[in-house]
N, C-alpha and C positions, 0 to 999 in steps of 0.2 A: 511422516505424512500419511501415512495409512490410520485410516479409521478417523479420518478427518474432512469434511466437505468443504467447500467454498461454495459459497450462496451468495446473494442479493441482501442488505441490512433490510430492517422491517423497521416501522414504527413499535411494534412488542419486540425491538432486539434494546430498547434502553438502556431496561436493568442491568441485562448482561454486558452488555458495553460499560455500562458501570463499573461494574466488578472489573471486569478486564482491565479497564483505566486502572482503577483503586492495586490490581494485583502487579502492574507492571513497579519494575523498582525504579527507584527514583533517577537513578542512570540511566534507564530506557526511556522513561518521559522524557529525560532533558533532550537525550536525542530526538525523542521524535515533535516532541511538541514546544523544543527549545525552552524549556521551562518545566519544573516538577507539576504534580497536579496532588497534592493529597489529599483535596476533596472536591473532584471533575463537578463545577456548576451545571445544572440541567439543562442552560442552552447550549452548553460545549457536546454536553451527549444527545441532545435532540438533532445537532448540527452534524454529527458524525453517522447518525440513522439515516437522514434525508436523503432521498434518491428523487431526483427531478429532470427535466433537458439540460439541464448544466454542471450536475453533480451525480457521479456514481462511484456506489458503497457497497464492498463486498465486506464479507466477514470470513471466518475460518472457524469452522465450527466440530468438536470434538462427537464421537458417539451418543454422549451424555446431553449434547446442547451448548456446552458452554463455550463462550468464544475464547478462542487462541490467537488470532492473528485480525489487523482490520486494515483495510486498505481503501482511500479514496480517488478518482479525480476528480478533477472539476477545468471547464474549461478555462484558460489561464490567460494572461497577459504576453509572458517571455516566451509561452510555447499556444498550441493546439489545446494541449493538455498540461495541468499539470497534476503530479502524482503525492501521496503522501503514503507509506507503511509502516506500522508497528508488528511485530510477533512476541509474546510472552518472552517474557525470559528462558524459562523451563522449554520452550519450542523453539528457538533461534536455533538455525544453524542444523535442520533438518531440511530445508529445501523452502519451506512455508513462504518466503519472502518471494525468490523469484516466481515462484506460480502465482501467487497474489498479483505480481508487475506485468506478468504476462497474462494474467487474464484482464487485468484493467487496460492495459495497453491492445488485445484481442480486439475487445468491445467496443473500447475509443478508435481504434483503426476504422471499424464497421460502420462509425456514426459519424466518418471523415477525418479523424485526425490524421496530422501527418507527423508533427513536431511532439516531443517530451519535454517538460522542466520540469525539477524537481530541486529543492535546497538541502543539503544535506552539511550537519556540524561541521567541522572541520577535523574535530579528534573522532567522529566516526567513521573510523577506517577501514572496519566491515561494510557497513553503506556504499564507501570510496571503492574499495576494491570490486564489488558487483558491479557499480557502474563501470568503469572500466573493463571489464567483461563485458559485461551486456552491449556498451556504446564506446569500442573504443576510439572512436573519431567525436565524442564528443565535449562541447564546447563548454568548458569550467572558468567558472572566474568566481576568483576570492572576493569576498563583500560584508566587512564585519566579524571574520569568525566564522563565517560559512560557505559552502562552497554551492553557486548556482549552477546548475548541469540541465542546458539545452544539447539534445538529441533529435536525431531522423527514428522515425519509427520503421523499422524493416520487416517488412508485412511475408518476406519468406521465412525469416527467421520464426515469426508468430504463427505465421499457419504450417510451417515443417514440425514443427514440435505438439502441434495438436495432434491428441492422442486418439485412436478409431475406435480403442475398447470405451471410453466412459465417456459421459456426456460432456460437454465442456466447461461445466460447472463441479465435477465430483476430481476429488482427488485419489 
């Protein structure tokens, strides 16, 4: 996680959104986007940039600039909120993911949310196992192949682990 920031997506973070799509393996798409992407359409990555009142888009961004990690929500139906995140492959499994949920979950707290959803594969048992960590009271149900995960957002949880040395954007 070191030598890495979390930011806000921009309208110039496209490219690299791009590439980031294009670099994830075809494993990691399906989980995240339920389906491969070997050449991510422009409205799929103009769609993943856009920050408005109803969608927020962080990124994970290396010393260099380039994106490692993207996380959205957007306000949802099942929940308050719901969530979606990717990390590279080559960065999984450094921490990248739950800082990403915790700071999207931070921010959705601030602007009233109360509730999580999020769909996660069924054979991602990485994904499974954080949520259970993160929510273990919460409420899953099988639907296709996937598993829907409505959550309480626990706002001690979120502001006890907010750190006093760095801003609440840097990692």
């Amino acid at each position: 996680m070191l030598g890495t920031q979390i930011r806000l997506a921009a309208a110039d973070d496209e490219e690299r959104v791009r590439r980031f799509l294009c670099g994830l393996s075809p494993h990691t798409q399906t989980l995240r986007f339920f389906t491969g992407l070997p050449s991510p359409a422009a409205s799929l990555v103009r769609a993943l940039v856009a920050v408005n009142e109803r969608r927020d888009v962080l990124v994970v961004t290396t010393s260099d600039g380039e994106i490692v990690g993207h996380a959205m929500s957007y306000q949802g139906g099942a929940a308050d909120v719901e969530i979606a995140v990717v990390v590279t492959d080559d960065w999984q499994g450094r921490g990248l993911g739950p800082q990403l949920i915790r700071m999207l979950l931070l921010r959705a707290f601030v602007r009233g949310a109360r509730t999580v959803a999020m769909d996660v594969m069924g054979e991602n048992r990485r994904a499974l196992r954080l949520v259970r960590r993160l929510w273990p009271d919460a409420r899953m149900t099988v639907c296709s192949g996937a598993v829907e995960v409505t959550a309480m957002i626990d706002p001690a949880v979120l502001f006890a682990e907010q750190g006093s040395v760095a801003t609440p954007l840097t990692v």
